[in-house]
C-alpha positions in Angstrom: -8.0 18.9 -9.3 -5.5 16.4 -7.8 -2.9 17.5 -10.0 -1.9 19.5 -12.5 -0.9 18.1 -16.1 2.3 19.1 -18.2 0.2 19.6 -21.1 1.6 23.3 -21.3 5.2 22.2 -22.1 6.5 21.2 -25.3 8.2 18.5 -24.1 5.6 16.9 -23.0 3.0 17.4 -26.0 6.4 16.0 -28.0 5.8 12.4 -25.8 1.8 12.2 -25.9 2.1 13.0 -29.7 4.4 10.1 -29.9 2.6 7.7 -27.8 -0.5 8.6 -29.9 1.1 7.3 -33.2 2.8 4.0 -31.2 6.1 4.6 -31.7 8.3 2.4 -29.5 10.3 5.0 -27.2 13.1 4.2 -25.5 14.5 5.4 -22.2 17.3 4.5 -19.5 15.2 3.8 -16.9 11.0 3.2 -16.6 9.9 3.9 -13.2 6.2 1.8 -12.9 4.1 4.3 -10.7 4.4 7.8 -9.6 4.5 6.9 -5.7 7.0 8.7 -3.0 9.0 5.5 -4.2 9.1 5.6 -7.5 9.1 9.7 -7.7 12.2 9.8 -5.4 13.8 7.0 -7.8 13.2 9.0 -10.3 14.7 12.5 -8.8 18.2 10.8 -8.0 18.3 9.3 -11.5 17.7 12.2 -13.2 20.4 14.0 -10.9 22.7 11.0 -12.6 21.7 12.0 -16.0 19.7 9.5 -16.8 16.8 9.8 -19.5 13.9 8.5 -17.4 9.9 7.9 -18.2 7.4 7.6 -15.1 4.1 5.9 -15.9 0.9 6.2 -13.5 -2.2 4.7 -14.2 -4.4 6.8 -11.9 -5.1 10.5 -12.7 -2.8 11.8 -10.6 1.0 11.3 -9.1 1.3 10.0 -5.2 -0.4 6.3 -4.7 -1.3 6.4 -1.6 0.5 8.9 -0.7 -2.1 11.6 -2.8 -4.4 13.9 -1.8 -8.3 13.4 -1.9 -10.5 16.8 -2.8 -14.0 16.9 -2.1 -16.9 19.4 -1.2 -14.2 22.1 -0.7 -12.5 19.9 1.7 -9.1 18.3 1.3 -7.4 14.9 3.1 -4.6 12.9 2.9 -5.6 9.7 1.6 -3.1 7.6 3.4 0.0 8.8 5.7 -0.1 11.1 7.7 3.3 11.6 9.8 6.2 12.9 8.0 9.1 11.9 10.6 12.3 11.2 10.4 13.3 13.7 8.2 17.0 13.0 7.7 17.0 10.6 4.7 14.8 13.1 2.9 16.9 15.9 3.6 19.9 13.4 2.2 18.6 12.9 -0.8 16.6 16.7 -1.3 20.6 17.9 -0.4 21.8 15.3 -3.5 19.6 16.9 -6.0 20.7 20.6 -4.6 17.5 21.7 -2.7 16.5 21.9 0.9 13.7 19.3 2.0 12.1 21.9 4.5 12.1 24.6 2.2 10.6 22.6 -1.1 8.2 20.6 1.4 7.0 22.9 3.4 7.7 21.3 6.2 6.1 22.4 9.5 7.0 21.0 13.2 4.4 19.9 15.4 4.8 20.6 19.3 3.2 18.5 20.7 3.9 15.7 18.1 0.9 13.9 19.0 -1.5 13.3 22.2 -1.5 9.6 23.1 -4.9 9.0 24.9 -4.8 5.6 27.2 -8.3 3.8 27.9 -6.9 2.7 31.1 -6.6 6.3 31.4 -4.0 9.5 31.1 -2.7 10.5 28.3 0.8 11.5 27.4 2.0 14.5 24.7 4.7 12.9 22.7 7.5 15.4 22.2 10.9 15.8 21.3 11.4 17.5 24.7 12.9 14.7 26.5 12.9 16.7 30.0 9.3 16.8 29.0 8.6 13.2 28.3 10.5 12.4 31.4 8.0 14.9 33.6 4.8 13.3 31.9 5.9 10.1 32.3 7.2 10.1 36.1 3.5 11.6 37.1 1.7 8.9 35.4 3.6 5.7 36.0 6.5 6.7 39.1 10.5 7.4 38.9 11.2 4.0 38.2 9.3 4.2 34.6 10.6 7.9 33.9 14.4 6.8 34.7 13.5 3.8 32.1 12.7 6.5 29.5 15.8 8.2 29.7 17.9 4.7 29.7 15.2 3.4 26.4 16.2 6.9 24.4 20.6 6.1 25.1 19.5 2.0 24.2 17.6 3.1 20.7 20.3 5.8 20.1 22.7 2.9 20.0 20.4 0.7 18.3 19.8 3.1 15.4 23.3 4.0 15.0 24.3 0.0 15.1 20.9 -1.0 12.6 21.7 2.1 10.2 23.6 0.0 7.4 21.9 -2.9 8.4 18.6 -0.9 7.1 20.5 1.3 4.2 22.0 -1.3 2.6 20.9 -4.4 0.2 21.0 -7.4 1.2 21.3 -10.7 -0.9 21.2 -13.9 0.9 22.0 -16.0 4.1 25.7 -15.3 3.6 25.5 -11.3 4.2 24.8 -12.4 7.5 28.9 -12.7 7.7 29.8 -9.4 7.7 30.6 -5.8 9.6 27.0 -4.7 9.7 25.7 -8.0 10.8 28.1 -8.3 13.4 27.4 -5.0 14.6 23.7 -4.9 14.6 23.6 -8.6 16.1 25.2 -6.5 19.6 21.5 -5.0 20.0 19.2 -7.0 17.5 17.9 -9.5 20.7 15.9 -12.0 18.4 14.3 -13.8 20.5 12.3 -10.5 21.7 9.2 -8.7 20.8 9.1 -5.0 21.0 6.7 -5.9 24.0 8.7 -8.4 25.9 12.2 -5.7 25.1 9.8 -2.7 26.6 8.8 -4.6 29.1 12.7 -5.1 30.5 12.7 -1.1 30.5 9.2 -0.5 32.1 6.6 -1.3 34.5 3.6 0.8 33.6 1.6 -1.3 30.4 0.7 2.3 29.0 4.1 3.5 28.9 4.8 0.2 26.5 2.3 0.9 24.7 3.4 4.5 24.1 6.7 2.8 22.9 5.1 0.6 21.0 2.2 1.3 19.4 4.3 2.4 16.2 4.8 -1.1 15.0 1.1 -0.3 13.5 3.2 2.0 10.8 4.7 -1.9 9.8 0.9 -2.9 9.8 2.3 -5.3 12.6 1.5 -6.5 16.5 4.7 -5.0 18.6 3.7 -8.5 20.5 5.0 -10.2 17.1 7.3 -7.2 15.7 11.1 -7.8 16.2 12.4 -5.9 19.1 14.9 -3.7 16.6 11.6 -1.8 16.1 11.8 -0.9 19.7 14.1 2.6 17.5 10.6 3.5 15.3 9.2 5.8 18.6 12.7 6.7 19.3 12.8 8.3 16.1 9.5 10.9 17.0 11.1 11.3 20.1 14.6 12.1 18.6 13.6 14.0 15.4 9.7 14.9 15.6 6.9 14.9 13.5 6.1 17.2 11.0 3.7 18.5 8.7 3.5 18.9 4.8 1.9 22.3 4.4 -0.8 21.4 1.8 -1.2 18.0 3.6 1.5 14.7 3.0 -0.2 14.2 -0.1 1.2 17.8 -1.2 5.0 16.2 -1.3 4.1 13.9 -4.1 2.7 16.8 -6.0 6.0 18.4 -5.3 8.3 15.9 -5.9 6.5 15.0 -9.5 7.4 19.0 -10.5 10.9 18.7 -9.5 11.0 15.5 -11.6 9.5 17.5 -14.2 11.9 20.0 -14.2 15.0 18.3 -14.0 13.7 16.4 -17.2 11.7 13.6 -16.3 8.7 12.6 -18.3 5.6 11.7 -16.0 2.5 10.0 -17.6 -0.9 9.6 -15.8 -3.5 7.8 -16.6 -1.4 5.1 -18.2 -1.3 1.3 -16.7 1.4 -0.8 -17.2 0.0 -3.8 -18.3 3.1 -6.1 -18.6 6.8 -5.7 -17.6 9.0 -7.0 -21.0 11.5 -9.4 -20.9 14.1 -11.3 -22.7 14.9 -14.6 -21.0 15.4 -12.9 -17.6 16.5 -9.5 -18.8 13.7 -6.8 -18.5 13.8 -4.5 -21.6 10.5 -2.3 -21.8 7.2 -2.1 -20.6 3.6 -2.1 -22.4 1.6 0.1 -21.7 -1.9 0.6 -21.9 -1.1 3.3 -25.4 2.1 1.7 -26.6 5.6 0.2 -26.0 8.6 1.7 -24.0 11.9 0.3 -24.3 14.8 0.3 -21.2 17.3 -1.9 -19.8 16.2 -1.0 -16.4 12.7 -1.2 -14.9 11.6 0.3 -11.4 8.4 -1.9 -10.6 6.8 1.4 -7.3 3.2 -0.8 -7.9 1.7 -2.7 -4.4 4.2 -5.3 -4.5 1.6 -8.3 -4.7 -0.6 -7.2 -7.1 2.1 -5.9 -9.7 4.0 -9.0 -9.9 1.1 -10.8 -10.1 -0.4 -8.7 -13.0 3.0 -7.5 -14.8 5.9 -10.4 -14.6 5.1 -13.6 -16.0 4.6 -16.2 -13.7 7.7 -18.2 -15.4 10.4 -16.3 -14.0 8.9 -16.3 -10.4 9.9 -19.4 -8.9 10.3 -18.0 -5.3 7.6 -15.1 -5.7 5.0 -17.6 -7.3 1.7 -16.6 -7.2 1.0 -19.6 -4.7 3.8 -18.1 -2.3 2.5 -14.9 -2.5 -0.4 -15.8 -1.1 0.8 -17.7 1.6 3.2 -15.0 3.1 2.4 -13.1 5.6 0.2 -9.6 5.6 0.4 -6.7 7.3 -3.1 -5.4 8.7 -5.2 -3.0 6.6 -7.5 0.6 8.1 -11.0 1.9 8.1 -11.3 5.4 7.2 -13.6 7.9 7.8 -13.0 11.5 5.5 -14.9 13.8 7.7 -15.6 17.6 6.2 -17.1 19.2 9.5 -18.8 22.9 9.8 -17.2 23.1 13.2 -13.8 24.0 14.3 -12.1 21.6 17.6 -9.3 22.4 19.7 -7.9 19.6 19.8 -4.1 18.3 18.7 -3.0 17.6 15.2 -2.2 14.2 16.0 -4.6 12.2 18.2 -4.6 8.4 19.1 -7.0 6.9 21.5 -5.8 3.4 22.6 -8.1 0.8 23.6 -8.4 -0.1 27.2 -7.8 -3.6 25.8 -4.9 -2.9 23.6 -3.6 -6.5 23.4 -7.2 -7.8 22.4 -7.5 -5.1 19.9 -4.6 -6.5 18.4 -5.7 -10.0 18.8 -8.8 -9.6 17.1 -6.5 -7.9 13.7 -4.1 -10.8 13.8 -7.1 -13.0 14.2 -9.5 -11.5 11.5 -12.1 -10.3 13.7 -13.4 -6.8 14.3 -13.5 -5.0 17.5 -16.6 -3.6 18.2 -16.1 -2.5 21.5 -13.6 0.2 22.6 -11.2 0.2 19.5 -8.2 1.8 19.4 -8.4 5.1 16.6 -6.2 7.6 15.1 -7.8 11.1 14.2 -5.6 13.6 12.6 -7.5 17.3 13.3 -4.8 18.7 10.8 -6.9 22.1 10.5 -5.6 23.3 13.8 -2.3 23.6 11.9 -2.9 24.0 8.5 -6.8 25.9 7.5 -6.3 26.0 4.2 -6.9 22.4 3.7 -11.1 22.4 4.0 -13.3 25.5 4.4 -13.3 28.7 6.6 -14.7 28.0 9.9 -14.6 23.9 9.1 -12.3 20.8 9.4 -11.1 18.0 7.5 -10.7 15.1 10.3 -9.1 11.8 9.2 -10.0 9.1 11.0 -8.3 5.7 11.1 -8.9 2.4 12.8 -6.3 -0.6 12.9 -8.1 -3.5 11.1 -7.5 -6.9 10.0 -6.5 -6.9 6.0 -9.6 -8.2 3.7 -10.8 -11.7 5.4 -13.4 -13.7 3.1 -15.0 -14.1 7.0 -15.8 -10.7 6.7 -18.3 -8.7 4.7 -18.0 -4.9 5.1 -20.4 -3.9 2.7 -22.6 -5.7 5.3 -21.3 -3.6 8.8 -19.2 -0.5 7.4 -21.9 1.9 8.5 -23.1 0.4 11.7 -19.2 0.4 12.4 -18.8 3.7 11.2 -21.7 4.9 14.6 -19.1 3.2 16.9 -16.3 5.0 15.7 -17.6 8.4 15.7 -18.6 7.9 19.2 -15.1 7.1 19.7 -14.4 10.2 18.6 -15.9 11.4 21.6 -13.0 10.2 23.9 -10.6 12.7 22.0 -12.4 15.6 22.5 -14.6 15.9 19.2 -18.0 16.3 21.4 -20.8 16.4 18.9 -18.8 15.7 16.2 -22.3 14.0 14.3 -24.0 16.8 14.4 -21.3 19.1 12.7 -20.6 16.3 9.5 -21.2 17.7 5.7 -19.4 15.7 4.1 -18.1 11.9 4.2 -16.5 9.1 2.9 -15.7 5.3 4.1 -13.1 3.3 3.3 -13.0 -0.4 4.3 -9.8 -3.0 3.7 -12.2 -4.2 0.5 -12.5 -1.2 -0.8 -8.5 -1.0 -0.2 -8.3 -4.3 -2.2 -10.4 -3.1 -5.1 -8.0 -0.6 -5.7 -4.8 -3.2 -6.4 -3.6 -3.1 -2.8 -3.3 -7.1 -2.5 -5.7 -8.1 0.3 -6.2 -4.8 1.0 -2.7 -4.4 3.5 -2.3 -1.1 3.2 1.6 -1.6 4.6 2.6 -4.3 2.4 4.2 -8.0 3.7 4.4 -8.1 7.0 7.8 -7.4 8.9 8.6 -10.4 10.9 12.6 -11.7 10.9 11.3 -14.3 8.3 10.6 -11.5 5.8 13.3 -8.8 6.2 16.6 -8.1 4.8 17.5 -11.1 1.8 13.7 -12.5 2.7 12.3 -9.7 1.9 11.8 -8.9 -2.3 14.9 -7.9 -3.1 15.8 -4.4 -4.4 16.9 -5.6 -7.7 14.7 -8.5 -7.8 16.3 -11.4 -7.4 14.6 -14.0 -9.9 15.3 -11.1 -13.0 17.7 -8.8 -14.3 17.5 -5.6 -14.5 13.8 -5.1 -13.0 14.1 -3.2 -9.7 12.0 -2.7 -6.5 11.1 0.7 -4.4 8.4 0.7 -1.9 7.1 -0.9 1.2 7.3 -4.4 -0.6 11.1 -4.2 -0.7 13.7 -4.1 1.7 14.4 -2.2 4.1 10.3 -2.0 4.5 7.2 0.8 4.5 6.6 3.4 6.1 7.4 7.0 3.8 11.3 7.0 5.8 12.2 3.4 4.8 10.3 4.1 1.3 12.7 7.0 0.5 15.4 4.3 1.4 14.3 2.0 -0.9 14.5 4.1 -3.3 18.0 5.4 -2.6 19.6 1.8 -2.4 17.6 1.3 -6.0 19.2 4.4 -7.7 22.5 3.3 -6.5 22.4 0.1 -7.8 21.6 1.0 -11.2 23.8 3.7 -11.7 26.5 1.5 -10.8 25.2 -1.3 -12.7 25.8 1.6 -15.6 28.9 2.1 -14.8 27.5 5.6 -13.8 29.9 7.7 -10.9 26.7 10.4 -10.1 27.1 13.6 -8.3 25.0 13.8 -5.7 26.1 16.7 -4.1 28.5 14.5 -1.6 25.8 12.2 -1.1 27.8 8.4 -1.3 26.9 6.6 -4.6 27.8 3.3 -3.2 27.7 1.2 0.4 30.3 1.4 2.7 31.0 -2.0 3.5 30.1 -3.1 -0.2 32.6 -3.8 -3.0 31.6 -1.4 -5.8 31.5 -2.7 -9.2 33.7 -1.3 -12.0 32.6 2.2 -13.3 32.7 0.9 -17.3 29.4 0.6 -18.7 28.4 -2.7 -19.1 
């Protein structure tokens, strides 16, 4: 069972009782998809006081972010890493609860073991001393001093970006302001990640183990702007942690919270078309009846739901023509492994090609690498048994992959490239790992597309300069009123930290679009630098 239905409360029976006759309900706010997004929309709204309806079409809450149960084993089915923990515990402390307590949430020393095929291999941790030790015997003092001088740079950088990041952004002009200004002192444009790392070190493994995080953006850190330099300053600052239950588990959590604080969730109910009047959104149709609200959270695959739910007329600049021809973010193959075999190993492993920069030339390119890729294997046993079997593992494995490319057919290859990847495997310390395998499951980027992820980019639009801040889909959508965005499709970007932050910026902007002053527990309804509308309900 993925999740557990609210058919035991009254409540509840009251709504699917009503949705059964197709009565046309009505609601402050309609959240479309029970994603981290949408779930932690939903969680400060509710805080606010709003009445507030959350409608998933799949059978259970979480998107990708849900767990996958099978032959007694149990995976995450997409992240993995739940880092940077401060804008959760911001927004847990706003609805009165404590992230780490609700979550579970479990620190993981080492936070992961970076494994170079030019060889070494460092142990990511939030020990800086540490870092500064492992990095000074594999690369020399002039690479370690460089660590020390890349953790003060990104310390500023973060501190400078943070309102850049945390607040919305409408158009050329917001480009004249405090936050602009402030972030331009450390933005540096005209770099890459790669070419700002390569300012700071010699050693092309100790780029890489700066680097290689741009791959949370589904990006190349030779094309990802050099702000994202701060993403592996933030596991070095704050850590990585772990979900007990798995990442999957928080969604599960987050829905019963919801629940509890009054929230109606509905699974297994598509949204087939976001209402509108003129430009104003004002319901939903679903695939049982009709909901009425002046405010609409679209949590869907960006892509795919404003394809499939906003009419076409009232997307000039998000035609479907222009959404094909922006820019994608890569896609993963995946390999759910239930194993009768136990590994030492770390949580957290990632093997890095000895040809990183062709690796990544082949995604952006729309090839496949078929010799020496770079993979991710999360062993999360070693921390957490209860998640498969006594005596067994679940591994997840993950490979960096171009999104689905008409060039290539994985029914075709997926198992012949599943062989090179478990012997891949082999480099990380999971010796035999063939033998031990009772269970298993392949995922491709098609099989990614098939399930409404648009071209199968598991991470959304890309994040080059030319699709951030006002170029990115705006989080009250700019073509419409009242239909708002949370997710990786929206600004600030994916990745579960900047998700949470999407949804935060959303929630503020309706409530004061309400006219709404919520308590959030000293949590600021508004943006600093931002003039905050008047508080009567319009």
């Amino acid at each position: 069972v993925l999740f557990e239905p609210w058919d035991s409360e009254p409540r509840f029976r009251k709504s699917i009782e009503a949705t059964c006759s197709g009565i046309s309900m009505e609601y402050d706010a309609v959240i479309v998809g029970a994603g981290p997004g949408g779930l932690c929309c939903s969680l400060l709204l509710a805080k606010a006081g709003l009445k507030v309806l959350v409608l998933e079409k799949s059978d259970a809450v979480g998107g990708r972010t849900r767990l996958i149960e099978k032959d007694g084993f149990t995976f995450d089915r997409g992240p993995t890493f739940f880092h940077y923990p401060e804008i959760a515990e911001e927004i847990f402390q706003a609805i009165d609860l404590d992230v780490h307590e609700e979550l579970a949430l479990i620190r993981l020393d080492p936070s992961y073991r970076l494994i170079f095929g030019q060889g070494g291999h460092i142990d990511a941790t939030t020990d800086i001393d540490s870092m500064v030790s492992q990095i000074e015997r594999l690369s020399g003092p002039d690479d370690a001093k460089g660590f020390r001088r890349y953790v003060a740079d990104n310390r500023r950088k973060l501190r400078l970006s943070k309102k850049c990041l945390n607040t919305p952004w409408k158009g050329p002009s917001d480009l004249i302001s405090k936050r602009a200004l402030r972030i331009s002192r450390v933005l540096r444009p005209w770099r890459s990640v790669a070419s700002d790392l390569s300012k700071s070190f010699k050693d092309e493994r100790i780029q890489l183990a700066m680097s290689f995080q741009t791959k949370y953006l589904g990006m190349s850190p030779f094309h990802a702007p050099s702000l994202f330099t701060i993403l592996a300053y933030l596991e070095y600052e704050y850590g990585i942690f772990h979900p007990e239950g798995g990442m999957g588990s928080i969604t599960q959590k987050m829905a019963r919270i919801a629940e509890g604080m009054g929230v109606e969730i509905r699974l297994s109910e598509p949204v087939e078309q976001i209402l509108f009047e003129g430009r104003r959104a004002t319901g939903v149709k679903s695939s049982k009846t009709t909901y009425r609200a002046d405010r609409i959270v679209m949590n869907a695959d960006f892509a795919t739901g404003m394809r499939e739910m906003v009419p076409s007329s009232l997307r000039r600049k998000w035609s479907d023509r222009k959404i094909e021809e922006k820019s994608y973010s890569c896609s993963t193959f995946m390999l759910y492994l239930g194993v009768e075999h136990q590994y030492d190993t770390p949580h957290h492993q990632i093997y890095a090609s000895a040809d990183y920069e062709g690796n990544l030339r082949d995604i952006s390119e729309h090839r496949v690498t078929w010799e020496d890729p770079s993979i991710y294997v999360q062993n999360a046993c070693v921390t957490d048994p209860s998640l498969a079997p006594e005596g067994c593992s679940t591994l997840y494995v993950l490979v960096p992959i171009t999104h689905a490319h008409s060039s290539i057919d994985w029914d075709s290859i997926k198992h012949e490239y599943r062989d090179i990847v478990i012997s891949q495997m082999e480099k990380m310390g999971f010796h035999g790992v063939a033998e031990h395998i009772v269970s298993e499951t392949i995922v491709t980027p098609d099989d990614w597309s098939s399930s409404d992820i648009y071209k199968g980019a598991v991470f959304s639009l890309a994040h080059g300069l030319d699709q951030m801040l006002w170029r990115r889909p705006q989080n009250h959508f700019e073509e419409t009123q009242g239909l708002y965005l949370v997710g990786g499709g929206t600004h600030p970007g994916s990745g579960l930290p900047t998700i949470f932050e999407s949804s935060r910026i959303t929630s503020k902007m309706i409530c004061a679009e309400m006219g709404i002053d919520p308590d959030w527990n000293g949590m600021d309804p508004w943006f600093d630098e931002l003039k905050r509308p008047s508080l009567n309900p319009q």
